[in-house]
Residue, then its C-alpha position, 0 to 999 in steps of 0.5 A: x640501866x646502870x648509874x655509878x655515882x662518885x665512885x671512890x675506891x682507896x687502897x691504905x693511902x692511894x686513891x685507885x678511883x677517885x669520885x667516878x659518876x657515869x650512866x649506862x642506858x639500856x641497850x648501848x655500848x659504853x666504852x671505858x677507855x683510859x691508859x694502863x693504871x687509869x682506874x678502868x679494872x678497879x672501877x669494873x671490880x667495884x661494879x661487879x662486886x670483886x671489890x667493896x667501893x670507899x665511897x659512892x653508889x652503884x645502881x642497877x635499874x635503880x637498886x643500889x648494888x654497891x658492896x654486893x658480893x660478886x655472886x649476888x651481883x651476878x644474879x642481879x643481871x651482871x656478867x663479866x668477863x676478865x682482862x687473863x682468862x682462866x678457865x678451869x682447864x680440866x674441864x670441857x669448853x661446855x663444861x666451864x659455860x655450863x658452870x657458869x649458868x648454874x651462877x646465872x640470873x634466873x636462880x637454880x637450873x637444873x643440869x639440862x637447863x644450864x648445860x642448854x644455855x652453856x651452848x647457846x653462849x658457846x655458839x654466840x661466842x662461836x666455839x664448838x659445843x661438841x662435849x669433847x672440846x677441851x681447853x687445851x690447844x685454845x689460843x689467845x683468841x680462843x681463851x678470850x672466847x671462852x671468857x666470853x661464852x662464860x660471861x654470856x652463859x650467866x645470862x646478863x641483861x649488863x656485861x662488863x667486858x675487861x680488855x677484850x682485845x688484849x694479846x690478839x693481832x688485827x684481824x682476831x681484834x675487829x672480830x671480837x669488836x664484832x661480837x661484842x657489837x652483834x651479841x648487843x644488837x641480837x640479844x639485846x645486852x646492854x655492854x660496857x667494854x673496858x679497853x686501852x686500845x682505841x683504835x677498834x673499840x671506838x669505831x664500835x661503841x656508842x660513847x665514852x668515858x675516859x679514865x686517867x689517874x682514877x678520875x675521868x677526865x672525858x665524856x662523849x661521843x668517840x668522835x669527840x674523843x679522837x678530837x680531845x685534847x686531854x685524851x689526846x695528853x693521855x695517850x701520845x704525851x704533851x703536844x711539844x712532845x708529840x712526834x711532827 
């Protein structure tokens, strides 16, 4: 579904994503792993159209999207969701997913409509959809639900989903795994899931790709990540460093 083929993003002299290539298929999980300042978000924002790549292709079932704008590219079938949420406060957690349709895949839809898809994506996420349910009050957990009631509500065939379990303890992060791992195999969605955490993440997708100063330096299976030595490097340090 997705090939990112040597895939460069410079910023004046410093190379953030440095020749990146990796393939999605549809239907699968991918995890993009990598520790903080890896390439993981810069490669997301190429991706999705916030950023216009140096360098490299990006493909959609086949159609070149790279340098898209970000709206152009979510009508083509890709949604995200964003490390920080930000929602528009003012507005009802229906109201913000309701939004978010309008910019959808399937082209205009009238109010109905969207307000429809709104709480089918809200339900997926499990918040309520009772129109006087505000932003306000929302935790940690809950904010990153509404993200990705807001993602879903575009209705992407390809989600990329940024740091998902960032600011959430133990319990809110299996959950949100959970979810991420339901809403592929009842919707069918195919996800890429940008995480620094590996723990969850690894017990939930399919394979991986693991970033480290903009390249990649892994890919495989999870397994095969936990028994890496390069990714083992990249997060606990060089093995004379490592604690007995």
């Amino acid at each position: 579904m997705l090939t990112v083929s040597g895939l460069t993003k410079a910023f004046g002299g410093f190379i953030a994503v440095n020749n990146v290539s990796f393939s999605v298929a549809k239907g699968e999980i991918l995890g993009l792993l990598g520790p903080n300042g890896s390439g993981k978000s810069t490669t997301f924002n190429c991706i999705a159209g916030m950023l216009k790549p140096t360098a490299g292709s990006v493909k959609l079932d086949g159609d070149e999207i790279a340098g898209l704008t970000a709206d152009a590219t979510c009508r083509r079938g890709i949604g995200r969701t964003f490390q920080i949420p930000r929602p528009f406060r003012e507005l009802s957690l229906l109201e913000n997913a309701t939004l978010a349709a309008h910019f959808g895949s399937d082209g205009h839809l009238r109010h109905e409509e969207a307000e429809a898809v709104a709480r089918d994506a809200l339900e997926l996420a499990q918040l309520p959809t009772d129109p006087g349910a505000q932003v306000r009050g929302l935790g940690a957990a809950g904010l990153k639900k509404l993200e990705l009631a807001r993602a879903l509500a575009t209705r992407p065939k390809l989600l990329l989903a940024d740091e998902s379990l960032g600011g959430l303890d133990a319990a809110e992060m299996r959950q949100a795994a959970d979810m991420l791992k339901r809403i592929r195999d009842e919707r069918g969605i195919t996800i890429v899931w940008v995480e620094h955490i590996m723990g969850v993440l690894l017990s939930v997708v399919d394979r991986v790709v693991v970033l480290d100063h903009g390249a990649v330096i892994f890919e495989g299976t999870p397994r095969e990540a936990q028994e890496d030595e390069k990714v083992a490097e990249v997060y606990l340090g060089p093995p004379e460093t490592r604690a007995a």
